[in-house]
C-alpha positions in Angstrom: 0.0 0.0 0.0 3.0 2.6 0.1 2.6 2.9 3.9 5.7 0.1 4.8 8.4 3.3 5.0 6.3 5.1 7.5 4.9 2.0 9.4 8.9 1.0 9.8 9.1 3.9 12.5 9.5 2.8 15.7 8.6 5.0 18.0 9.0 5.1 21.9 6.8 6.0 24.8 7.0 9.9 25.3 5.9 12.3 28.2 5.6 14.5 25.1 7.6 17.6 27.2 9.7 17.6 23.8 6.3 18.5 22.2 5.6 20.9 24.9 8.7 22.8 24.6 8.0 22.9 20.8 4.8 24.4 20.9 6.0 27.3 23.1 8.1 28.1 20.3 5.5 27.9 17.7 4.6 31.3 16.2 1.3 31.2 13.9 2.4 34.2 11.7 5.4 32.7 10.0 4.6 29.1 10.9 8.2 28.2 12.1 9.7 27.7 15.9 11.5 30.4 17.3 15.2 29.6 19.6 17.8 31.7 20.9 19.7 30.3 18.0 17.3 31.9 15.4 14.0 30.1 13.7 13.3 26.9 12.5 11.0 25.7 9.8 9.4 22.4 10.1 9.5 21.6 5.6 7.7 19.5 3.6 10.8 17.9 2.6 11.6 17.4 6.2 8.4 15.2 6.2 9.1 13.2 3.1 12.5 12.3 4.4 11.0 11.1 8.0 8.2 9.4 7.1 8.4 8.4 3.0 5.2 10.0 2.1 5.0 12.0 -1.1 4.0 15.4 -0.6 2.2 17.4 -3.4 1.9 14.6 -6.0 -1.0 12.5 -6.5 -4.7 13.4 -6.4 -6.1 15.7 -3.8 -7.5 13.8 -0.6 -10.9 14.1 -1.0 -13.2 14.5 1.8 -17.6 14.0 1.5 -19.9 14.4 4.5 -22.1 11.8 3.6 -19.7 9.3 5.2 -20.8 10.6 8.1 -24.3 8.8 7.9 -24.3 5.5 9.1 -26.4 4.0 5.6 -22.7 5.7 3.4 -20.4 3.8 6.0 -22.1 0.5 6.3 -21.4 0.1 2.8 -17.4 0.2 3.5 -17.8 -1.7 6.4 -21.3 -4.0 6.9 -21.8 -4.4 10.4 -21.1 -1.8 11.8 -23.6 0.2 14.5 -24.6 3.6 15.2 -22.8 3.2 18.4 -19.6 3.1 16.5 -20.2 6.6 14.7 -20.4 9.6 17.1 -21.0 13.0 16.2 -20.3 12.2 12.5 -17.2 10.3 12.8 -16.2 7.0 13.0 -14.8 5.8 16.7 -11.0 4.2 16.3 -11.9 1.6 19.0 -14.6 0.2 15.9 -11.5 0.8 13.1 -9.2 -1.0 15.6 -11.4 -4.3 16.0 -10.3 -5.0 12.5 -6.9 -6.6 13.4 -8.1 -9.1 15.7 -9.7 -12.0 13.7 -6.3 -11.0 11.2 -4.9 -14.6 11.7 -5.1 -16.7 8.5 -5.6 -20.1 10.4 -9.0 -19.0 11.3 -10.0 -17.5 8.2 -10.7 -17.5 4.2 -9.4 -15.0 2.9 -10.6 -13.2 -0.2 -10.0 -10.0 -2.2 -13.3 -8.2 -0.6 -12.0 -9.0 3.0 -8.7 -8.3 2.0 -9.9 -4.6 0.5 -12.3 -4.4 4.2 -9.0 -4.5 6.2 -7.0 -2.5 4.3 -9.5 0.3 4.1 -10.1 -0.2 8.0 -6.3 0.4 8.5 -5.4 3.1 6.9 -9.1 4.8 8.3 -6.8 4.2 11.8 -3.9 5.3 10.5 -5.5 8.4 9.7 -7.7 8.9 13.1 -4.9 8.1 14.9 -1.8 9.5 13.5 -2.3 11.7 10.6 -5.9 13.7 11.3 -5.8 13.2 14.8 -8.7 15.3 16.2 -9.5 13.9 19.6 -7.8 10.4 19.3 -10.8 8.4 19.4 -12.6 8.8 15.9 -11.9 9.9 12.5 -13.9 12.5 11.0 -15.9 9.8 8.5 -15.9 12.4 5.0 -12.4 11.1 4.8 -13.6 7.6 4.3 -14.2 8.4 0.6 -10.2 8.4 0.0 -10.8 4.7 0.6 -13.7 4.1 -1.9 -11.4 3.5 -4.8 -9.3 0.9 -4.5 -7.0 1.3 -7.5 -5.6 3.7 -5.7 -6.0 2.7 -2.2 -2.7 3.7 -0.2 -0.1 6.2 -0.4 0.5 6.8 -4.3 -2.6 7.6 -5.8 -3.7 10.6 -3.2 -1.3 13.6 -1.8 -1.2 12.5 1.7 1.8 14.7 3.3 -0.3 18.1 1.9 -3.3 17.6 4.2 -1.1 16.1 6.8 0.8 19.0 6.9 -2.1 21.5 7.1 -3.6 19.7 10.1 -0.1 19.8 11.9 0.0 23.9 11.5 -3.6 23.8 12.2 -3.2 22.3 15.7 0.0 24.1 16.7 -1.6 27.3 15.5 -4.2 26.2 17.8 -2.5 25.5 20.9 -0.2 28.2 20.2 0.8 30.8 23.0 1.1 33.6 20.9 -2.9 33.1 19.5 -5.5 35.4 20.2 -8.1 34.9 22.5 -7.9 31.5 24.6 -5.9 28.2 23.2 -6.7 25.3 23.1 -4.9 22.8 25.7 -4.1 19.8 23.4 -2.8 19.8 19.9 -4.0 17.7 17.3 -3.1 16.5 13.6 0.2 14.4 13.3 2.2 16.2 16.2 4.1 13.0 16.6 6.8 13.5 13.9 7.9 16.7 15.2 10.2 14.2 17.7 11.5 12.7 14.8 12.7 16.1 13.1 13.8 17.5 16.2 16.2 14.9 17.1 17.4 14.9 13.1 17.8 18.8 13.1 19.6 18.8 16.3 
């Protein structure tokens, strides 16, 4: 699926204080972190070398607000309940459920399954990691990126773009230097800022 690069990280346990530090440094207006030393520019070519996903080639993620009704998400995935959408979005803890029966002595596999479990991870993937909102659901409008399986995985859509935006979004967010009150927790893929700190360093 393109992912294998990115899924090869192995990251650690953090107190996230790294993060902390980072986002006291973060100023919205020129989108960069601010040291004693001078500023620093989190690039999208810094994110292609951490994580191997492309960034401004391929087709625009696309996003629909109909996946948000449970009838347009059944389809993807039969079986699941209104209890595992909330608010519009699709709950991880449903996405997650996915890997359990994943052991091939227990089951047939076939291509439709196959396509089921792929779609389900990468919906995780991108609850979890890359669109991180609350971390516990996905919106569900990004479920359409999954509806084409010809492309299904990291080289048909720009994934790094998007990623990107919601990373600047959420530090803009939680930024000190914001007007009016912050938010207390950042969102979007805040993770890989450990990653490029330790490589600029």
């Amino acid at each position: 699926m393109g992912f294998a690069e990115f899924c090869s990280i192995n990251a650690g346990n953090s107190d996230n204080r790294l993060i902390h530090a980072l986002v006291e440094r973060w100023w919205p207006s020129t989108h960069t972190f601010h040291f004693l030393c001078g500023k620093l520019g989190f690039t999208p070519l810094d994110f292609i070398m951490l994580t191997g996903i492309s960034f401004g080639r391929g087709r625009k993620l696309p996003y629909d607000e109909r996946y948000s009704k449970l009838e347009e998400v059944e389809k993807m995935f039969p079986g699941i309940t209104s209890s595992d959408i909330r608010y519009g979005n699709t709950t991880l803890t449903y996405l997650k459920s996915w890997k359990e029966p994943l052991n091939p002595r227990f089951h047939n596999y076939d291509l439709e399954i196959n396509i089921m479990y792929a779609q389900a991870f990468v919906a995780y993937m991108m609850g979890n990691i890359f669109f991180s909102i609350d971390a516990t659901s996905l919106r569900a409008g990004y479920l359409v990126a999954l509806t084409d399986y010809d492309i299904l995985g990291t080289s048909g859509f720009d994934w790094g773009m998007p990623i990107m935006v919601a990373l600047y979004w959420g530090l803009n967010e939680v930024s000190v230097l914001r007007d009016g009150n912050a938010k207390q927790s950042i969102t979007g893929f805040y993770a890989v800022l450990e990653f490029w700190f330790w490589v600029e360093r």
